[in-house]
Backbone as XML, in Angstrom:
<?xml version="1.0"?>
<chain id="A" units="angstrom">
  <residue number="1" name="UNK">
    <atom name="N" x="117.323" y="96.186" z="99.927"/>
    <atom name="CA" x="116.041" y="95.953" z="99.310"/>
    <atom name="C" x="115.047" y="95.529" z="100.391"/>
  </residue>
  <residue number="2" name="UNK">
    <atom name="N" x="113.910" y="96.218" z="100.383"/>
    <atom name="CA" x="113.158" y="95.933" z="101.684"/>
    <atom name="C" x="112.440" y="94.693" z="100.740"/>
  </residue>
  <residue number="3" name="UNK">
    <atom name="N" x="111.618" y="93.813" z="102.005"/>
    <atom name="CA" x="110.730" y="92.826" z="101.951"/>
    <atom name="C" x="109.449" y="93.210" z="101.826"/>
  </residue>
  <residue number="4" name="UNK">
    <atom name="N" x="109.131" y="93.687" z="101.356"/>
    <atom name="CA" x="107.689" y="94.275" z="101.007"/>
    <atom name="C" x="106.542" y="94.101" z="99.182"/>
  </residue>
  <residue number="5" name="UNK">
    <atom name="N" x="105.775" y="93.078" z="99.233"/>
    <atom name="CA" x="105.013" y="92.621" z="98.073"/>
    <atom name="C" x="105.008" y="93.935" z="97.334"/>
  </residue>
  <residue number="6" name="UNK">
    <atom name="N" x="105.259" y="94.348" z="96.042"/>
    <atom name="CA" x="105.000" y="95.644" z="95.343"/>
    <atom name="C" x="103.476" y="95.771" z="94.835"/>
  </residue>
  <residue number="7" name="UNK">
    <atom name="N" x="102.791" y="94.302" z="94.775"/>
    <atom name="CA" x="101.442" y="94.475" z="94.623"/>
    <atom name="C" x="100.227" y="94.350" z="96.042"/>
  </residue>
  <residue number="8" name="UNK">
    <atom name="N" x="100.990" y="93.878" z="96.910"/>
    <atom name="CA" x="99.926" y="93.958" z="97.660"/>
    <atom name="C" x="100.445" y="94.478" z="99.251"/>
  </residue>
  <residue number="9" name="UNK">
    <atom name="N" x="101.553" y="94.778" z="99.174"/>
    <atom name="CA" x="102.018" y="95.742" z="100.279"/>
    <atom name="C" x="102.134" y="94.085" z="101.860"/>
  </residue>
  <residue number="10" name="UNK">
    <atom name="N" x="102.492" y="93.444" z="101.041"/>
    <atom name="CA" x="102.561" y="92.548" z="102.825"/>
    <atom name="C" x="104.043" y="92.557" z="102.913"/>
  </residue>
  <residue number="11" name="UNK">
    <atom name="N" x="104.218" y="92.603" z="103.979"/>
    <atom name="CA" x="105.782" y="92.836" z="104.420"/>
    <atom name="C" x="105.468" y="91.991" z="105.644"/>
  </residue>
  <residue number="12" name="UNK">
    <atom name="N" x="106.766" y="91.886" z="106.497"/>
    <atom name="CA" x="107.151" y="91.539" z="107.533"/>
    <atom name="C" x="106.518" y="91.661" z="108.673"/>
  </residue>
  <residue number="13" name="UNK">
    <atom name="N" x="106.405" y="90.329" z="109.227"/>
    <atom name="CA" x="105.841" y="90.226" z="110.468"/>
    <atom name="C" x="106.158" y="89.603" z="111.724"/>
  </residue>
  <residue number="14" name="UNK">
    <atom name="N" x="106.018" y="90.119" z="112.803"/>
    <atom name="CA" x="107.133" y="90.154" z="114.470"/>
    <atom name="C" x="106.525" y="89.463" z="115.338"/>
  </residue>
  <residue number="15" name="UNK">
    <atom name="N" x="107.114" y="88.061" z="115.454"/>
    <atom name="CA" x="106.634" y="87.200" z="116.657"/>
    <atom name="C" x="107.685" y="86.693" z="117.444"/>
  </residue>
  <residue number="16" name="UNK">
    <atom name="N" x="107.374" y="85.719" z="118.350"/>
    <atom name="CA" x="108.063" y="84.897" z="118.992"/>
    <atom name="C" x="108.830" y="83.523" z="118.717"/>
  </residue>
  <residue number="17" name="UNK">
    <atom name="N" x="109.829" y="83.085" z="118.996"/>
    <atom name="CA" x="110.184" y="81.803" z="119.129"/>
    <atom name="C" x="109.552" y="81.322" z="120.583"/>
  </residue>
  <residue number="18" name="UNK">
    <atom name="N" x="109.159" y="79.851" z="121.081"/>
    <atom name="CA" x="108.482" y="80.158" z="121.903"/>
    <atom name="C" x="109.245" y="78.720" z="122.464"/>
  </residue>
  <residue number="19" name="UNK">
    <atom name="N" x="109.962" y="78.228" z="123.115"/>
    <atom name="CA" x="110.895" y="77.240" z="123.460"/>
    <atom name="C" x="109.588" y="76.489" z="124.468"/>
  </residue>
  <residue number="20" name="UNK">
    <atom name="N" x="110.128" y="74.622" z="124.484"/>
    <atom name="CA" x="109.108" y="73.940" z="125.450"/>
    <atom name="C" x="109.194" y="74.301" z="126.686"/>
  </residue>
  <residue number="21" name="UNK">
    <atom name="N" x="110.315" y="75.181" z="127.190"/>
    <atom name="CA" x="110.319" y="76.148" z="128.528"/>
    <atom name="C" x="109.694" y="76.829" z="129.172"/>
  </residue>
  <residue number="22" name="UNK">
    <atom name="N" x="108.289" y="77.243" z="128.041"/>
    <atom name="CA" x="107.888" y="78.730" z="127.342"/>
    <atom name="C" x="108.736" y="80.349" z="127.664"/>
  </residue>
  <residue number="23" name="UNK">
    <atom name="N" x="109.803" y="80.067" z="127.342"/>
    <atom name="CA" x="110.932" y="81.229" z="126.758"/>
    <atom name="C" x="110.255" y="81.803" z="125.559"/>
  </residue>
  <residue number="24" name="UNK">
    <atom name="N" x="110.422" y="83.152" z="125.688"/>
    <atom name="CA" x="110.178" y="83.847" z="124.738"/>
    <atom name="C" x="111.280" y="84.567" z="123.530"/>
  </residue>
  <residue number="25" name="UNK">
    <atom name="N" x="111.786" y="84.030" z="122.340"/>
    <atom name="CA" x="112.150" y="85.149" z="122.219"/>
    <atom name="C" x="112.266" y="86.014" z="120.407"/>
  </residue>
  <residue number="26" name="UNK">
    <atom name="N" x="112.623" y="86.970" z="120.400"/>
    <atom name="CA" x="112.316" y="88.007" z="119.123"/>
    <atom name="C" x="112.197" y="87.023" z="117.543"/>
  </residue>
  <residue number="27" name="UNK">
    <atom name="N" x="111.257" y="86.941" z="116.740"/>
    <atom name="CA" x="111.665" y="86.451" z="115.092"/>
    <atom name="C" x="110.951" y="87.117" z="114.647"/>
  </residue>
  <residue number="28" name="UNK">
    <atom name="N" x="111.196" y="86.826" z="112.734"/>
    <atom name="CA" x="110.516" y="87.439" z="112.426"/>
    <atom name="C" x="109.966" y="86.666" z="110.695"/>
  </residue>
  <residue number="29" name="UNK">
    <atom name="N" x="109.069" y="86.745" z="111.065"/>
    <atom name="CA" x="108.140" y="86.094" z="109.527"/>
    <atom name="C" x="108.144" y="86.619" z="108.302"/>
  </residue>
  <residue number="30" name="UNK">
    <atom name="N" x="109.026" y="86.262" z="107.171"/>
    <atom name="CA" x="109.009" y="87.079" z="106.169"/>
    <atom name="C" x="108.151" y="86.641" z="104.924"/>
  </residue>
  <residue number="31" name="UNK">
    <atom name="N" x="107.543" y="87.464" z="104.060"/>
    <atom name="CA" x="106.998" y="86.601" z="102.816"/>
    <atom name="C" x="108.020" y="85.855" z="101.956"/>
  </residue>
  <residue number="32" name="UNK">
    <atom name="N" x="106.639" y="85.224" z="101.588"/>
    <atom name="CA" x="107.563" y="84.675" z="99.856"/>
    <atom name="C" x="107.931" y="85.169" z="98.945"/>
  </residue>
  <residue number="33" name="UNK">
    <atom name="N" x="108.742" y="86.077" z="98.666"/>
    <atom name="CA" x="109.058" y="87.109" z="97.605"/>
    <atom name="C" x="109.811" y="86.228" z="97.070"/>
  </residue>
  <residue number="34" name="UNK">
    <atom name="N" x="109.301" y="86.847" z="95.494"/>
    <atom name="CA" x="109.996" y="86.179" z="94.367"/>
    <atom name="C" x="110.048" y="87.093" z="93.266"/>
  </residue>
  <residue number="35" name="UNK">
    <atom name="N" x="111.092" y="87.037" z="92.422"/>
    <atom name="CA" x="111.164" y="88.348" z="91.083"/>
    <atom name="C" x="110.708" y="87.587" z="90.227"/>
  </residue>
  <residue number="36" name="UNK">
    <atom name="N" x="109.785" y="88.314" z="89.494"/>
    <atom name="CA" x="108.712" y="87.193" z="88.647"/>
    <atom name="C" x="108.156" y="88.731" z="87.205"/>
  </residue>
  <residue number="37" name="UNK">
    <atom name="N" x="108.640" y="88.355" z="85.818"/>
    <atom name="CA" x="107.979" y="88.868" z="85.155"/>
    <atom name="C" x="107.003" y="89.013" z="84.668"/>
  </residue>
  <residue number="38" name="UNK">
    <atom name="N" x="105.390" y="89.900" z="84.739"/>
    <atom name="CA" x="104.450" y="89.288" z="84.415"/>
    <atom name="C" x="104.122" y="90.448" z="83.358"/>
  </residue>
  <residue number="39" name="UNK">
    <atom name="N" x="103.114" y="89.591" z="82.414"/>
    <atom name="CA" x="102.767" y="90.186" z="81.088"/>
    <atom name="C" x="101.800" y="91.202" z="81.474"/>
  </residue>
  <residue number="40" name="UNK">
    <atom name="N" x="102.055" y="92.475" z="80.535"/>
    <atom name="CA" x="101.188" y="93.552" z="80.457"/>
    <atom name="C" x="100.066" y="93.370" z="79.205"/>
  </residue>
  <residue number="41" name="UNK">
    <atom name="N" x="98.742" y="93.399" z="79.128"/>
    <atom name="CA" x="98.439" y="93.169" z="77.669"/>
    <atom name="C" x="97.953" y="94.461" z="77.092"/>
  </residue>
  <residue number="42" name="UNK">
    <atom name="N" x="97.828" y="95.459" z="77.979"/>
    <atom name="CA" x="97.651" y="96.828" z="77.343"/>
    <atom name="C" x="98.898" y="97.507" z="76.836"/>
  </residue>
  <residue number="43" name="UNK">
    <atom name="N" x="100.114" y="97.231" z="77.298"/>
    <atom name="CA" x="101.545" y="97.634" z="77.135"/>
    <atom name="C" x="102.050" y="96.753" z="76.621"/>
  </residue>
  <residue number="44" name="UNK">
    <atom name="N" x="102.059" y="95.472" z="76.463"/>
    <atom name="CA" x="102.371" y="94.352" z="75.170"/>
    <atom name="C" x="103.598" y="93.930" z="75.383"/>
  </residue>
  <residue number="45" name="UNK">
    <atom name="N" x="104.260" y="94.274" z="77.005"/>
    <atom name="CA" x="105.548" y="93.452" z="77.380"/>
    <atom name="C" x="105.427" y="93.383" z="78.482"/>
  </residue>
  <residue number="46" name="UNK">
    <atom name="N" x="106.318" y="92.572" z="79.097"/>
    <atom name="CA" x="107.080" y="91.928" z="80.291"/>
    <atom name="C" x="107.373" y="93.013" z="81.812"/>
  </residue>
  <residue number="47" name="UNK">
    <atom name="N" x="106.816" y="92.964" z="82.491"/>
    <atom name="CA" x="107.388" y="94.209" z="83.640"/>
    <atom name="C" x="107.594" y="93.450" z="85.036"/>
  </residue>
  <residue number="48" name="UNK">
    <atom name="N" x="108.970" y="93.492" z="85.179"/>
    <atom name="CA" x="109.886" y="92.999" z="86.198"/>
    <atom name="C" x="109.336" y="93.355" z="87.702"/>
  </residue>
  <residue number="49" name="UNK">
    <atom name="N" x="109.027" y="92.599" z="88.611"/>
    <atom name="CA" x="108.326" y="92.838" z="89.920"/>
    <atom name="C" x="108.787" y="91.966" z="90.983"/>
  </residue>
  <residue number="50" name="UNK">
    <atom name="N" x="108.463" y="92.364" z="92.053"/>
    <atom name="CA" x="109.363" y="91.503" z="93.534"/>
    <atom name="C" x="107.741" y="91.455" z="94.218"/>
  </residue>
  <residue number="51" name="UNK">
    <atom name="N" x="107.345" y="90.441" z="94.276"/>
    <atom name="CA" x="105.970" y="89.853" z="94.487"/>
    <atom name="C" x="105.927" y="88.343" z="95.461"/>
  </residue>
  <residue number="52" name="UNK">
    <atom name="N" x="104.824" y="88.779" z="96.368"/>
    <atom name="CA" x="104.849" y="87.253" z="97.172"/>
    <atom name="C" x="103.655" y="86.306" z="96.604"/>
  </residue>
  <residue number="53" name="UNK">
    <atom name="N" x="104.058" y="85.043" z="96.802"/>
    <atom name="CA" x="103.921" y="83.849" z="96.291"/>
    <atom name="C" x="101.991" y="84.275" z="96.266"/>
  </residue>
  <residue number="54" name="UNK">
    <atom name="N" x="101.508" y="84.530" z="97.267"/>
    <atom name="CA" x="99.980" y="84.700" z="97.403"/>
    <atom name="C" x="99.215" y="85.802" z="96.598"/>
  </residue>
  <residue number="55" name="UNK">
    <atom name="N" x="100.099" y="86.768" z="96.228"/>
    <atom name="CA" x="100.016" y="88.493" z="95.584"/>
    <atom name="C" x="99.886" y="87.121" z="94.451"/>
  </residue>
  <residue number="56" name="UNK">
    <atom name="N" x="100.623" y="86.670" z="93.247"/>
    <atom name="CA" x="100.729" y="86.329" z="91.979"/>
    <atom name="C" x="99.573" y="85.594" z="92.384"/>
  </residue>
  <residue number="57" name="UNK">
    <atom name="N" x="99.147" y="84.448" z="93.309"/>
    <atom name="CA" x="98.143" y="83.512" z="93.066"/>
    <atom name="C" x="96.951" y="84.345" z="93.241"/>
  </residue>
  <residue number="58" name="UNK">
    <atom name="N" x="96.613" y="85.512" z="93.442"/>
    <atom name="CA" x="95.940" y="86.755" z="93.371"/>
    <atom name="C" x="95.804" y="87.200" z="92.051"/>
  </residue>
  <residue number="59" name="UNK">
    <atom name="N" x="96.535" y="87.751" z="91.470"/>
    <atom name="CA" x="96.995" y="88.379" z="90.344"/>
    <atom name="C" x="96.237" y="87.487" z="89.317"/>
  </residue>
  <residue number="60" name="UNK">
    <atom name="N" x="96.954" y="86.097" z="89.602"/>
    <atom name="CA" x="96.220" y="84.982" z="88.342"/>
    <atom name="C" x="94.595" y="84.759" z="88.587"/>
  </residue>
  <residue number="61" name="UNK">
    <atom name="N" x="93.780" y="84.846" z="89.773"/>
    <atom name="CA" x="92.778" y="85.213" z="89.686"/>
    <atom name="C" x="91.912" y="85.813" z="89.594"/>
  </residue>
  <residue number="62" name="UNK">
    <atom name="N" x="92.382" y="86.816" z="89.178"/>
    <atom name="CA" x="91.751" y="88.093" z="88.871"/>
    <atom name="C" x="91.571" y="88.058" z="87.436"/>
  </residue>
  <residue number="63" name="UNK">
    <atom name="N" x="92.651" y="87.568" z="86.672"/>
    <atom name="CA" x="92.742" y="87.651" z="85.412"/>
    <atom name="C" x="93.808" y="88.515" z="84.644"/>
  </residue>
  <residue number="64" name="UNK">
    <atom name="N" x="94.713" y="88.355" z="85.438"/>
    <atom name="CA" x="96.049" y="89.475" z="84.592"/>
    <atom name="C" x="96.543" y="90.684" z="85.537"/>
  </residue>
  <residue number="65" name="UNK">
    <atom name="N" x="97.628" y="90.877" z="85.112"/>
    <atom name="CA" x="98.676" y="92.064" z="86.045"/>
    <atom name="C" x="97.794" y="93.636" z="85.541"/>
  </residue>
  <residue number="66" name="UNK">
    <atom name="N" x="97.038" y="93.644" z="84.648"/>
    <atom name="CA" x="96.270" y="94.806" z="84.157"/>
    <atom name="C" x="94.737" y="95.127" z="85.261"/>
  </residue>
  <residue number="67" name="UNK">
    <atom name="N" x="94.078" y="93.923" z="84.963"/>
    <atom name="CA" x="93.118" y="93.924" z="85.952"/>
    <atom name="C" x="93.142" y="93.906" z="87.594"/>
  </residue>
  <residue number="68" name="UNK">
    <atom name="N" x="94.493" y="92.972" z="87.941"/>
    <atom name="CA" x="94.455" y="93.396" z="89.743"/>
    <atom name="C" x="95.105" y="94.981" z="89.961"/>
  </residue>
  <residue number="69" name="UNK">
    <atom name="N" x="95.995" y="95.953" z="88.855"/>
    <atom name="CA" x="96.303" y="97.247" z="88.949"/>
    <atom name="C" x="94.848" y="97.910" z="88.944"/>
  </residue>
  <residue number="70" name="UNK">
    <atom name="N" x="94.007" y="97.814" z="88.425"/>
    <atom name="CA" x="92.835" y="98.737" z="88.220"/>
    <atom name="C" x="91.909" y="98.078" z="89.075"/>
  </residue>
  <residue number="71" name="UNK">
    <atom name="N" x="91.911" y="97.337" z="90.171"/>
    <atom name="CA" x="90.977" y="96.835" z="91.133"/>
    <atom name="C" x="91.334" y="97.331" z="92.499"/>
  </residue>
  <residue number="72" name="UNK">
    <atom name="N" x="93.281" y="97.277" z="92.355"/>
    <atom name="CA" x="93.789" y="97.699" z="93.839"/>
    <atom name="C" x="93.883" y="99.282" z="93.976"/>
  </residue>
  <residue number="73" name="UNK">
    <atom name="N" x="93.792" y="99.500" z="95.200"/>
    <atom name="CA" x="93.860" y="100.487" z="95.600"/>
    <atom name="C" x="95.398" y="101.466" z="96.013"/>
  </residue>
  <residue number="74" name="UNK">
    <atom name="N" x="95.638" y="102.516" z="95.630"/>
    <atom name="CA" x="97.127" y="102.811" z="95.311"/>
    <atom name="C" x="98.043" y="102.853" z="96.703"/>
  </residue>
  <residue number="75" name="UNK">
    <atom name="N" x="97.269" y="102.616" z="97.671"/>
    <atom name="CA" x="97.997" y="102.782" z="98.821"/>
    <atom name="C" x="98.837" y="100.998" z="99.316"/>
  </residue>
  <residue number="76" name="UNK">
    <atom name="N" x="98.157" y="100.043" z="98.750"/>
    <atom name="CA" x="98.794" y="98.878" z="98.670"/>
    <atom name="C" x="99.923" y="98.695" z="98.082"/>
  </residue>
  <residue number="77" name="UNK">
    <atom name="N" x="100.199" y="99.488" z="96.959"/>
    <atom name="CA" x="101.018" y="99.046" z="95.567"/>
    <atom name="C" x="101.837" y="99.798" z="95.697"/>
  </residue>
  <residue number="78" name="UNK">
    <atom name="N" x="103.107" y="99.454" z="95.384"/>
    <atom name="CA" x="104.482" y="100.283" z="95.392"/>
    <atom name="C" x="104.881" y="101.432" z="94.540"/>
  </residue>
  <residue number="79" name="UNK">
    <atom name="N" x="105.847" y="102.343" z="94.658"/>
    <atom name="CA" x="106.153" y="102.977" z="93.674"/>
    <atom name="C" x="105.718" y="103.072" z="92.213"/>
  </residue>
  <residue number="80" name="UNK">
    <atom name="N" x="106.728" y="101.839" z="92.147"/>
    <atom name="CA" x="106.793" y="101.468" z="90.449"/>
    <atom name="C" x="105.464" y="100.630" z="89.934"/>
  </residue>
  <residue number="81" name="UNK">
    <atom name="N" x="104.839" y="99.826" z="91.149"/>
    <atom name="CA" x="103.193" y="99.517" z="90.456"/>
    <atom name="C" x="102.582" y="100.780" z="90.413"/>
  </residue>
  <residue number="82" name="UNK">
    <atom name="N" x="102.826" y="101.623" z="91.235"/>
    <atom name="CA" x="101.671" y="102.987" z="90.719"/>
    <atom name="C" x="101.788" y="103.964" z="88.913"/>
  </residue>
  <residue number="83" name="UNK">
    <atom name="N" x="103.220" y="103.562" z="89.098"/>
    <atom name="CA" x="103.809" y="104.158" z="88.005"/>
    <atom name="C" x="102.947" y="103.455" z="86.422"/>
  </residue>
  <residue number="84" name="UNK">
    <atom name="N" x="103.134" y="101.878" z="86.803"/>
    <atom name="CA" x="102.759" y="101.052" z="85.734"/>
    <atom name="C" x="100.957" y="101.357" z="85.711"/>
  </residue>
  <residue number="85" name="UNK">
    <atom name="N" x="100.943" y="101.566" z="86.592"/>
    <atom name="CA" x="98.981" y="101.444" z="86.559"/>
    <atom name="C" x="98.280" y="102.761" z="85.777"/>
  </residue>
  <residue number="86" name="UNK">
    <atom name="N" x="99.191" y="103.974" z="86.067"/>
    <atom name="CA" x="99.318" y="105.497" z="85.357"/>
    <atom name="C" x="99.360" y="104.860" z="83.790"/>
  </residue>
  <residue number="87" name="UNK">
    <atom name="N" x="100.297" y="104.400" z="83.923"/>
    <atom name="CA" x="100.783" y="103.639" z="82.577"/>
    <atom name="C" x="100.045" y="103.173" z="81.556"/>
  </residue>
  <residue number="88" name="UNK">
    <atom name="N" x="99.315" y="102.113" z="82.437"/>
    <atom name="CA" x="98.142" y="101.366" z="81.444"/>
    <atom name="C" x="97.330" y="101.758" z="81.233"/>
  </residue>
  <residue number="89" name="UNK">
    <atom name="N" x="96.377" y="102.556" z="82.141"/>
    <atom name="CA" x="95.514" y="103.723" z="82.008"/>
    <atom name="C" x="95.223" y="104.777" z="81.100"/>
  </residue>
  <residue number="90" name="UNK">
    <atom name="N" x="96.540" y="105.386" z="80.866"/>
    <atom name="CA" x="96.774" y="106.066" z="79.720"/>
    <atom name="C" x="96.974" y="105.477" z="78.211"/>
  </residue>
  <residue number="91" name="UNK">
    <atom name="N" x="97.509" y="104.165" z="78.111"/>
    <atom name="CA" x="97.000" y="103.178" z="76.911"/>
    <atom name="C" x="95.964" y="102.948" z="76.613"/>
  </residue>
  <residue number="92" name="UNK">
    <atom name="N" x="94.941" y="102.481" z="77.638"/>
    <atom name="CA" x="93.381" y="102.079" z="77.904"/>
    <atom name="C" x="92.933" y="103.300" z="77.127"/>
  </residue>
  <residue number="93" name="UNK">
    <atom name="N" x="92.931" y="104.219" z="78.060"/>
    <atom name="CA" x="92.242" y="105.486" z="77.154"/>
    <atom name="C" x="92.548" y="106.235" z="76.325"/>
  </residue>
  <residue number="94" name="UNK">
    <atom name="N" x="93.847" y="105.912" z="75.237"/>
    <atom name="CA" x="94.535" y="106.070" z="74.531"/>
    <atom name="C" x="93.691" y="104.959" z="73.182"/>
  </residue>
  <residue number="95" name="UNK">
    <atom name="N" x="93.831" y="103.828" z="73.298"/>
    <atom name="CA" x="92.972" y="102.889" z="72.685"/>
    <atom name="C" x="91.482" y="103.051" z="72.548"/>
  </residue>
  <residue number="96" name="UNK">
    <atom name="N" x="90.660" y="103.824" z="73.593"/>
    <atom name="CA" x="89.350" y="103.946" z="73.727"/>
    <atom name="C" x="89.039" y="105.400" z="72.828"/>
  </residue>
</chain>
């Protein structure tokens, strides 16, 4: 399972350990990923996601897992968020 936010595409990042020697050598910075269900209100359930801690505190300011899908842009968002955003879209204008 890669390390990669499904809503906002941050993955992994490559620095140094840096010893009081100044030795250099390879690490690597990973997000806060967490599996976190968040509510759909155009689809009226629960959709299972691997999301970092800053993506959700995102998400909640925006105002819902519906509104940051139709704000982001599809090249951020994973597979299965593109899938869900098709998804709601077609409810939206299904309802309209």
């Amino acid at each position: 399972m890669s390390r990669i936010c499904e809503l906002t595409g941050k993955g992994r990042l490559v620095g140094h350990n840096v010893s009081h020697a100044n030795n250099k050598t390879k690490r690597t910075f990973l997000p806060n990923l967490q599996n976190v269900t968040l509510m759909s209100d155009a689809l009226e359930r629960g959709v299972k996601l691997r999301v970092s801690m800053s993506g959700l505190r995102s998400v909640e300011h925006v105002g819902g897992l519906d509104n940051w899908l139709a704000k982001t842009s599809d090249e951020k968002l994973s597979l299965k968020a593109r899938r869900l955003k098709r998804e709601i879209e077609k409810k939206s204008a299904e309802a309209a």
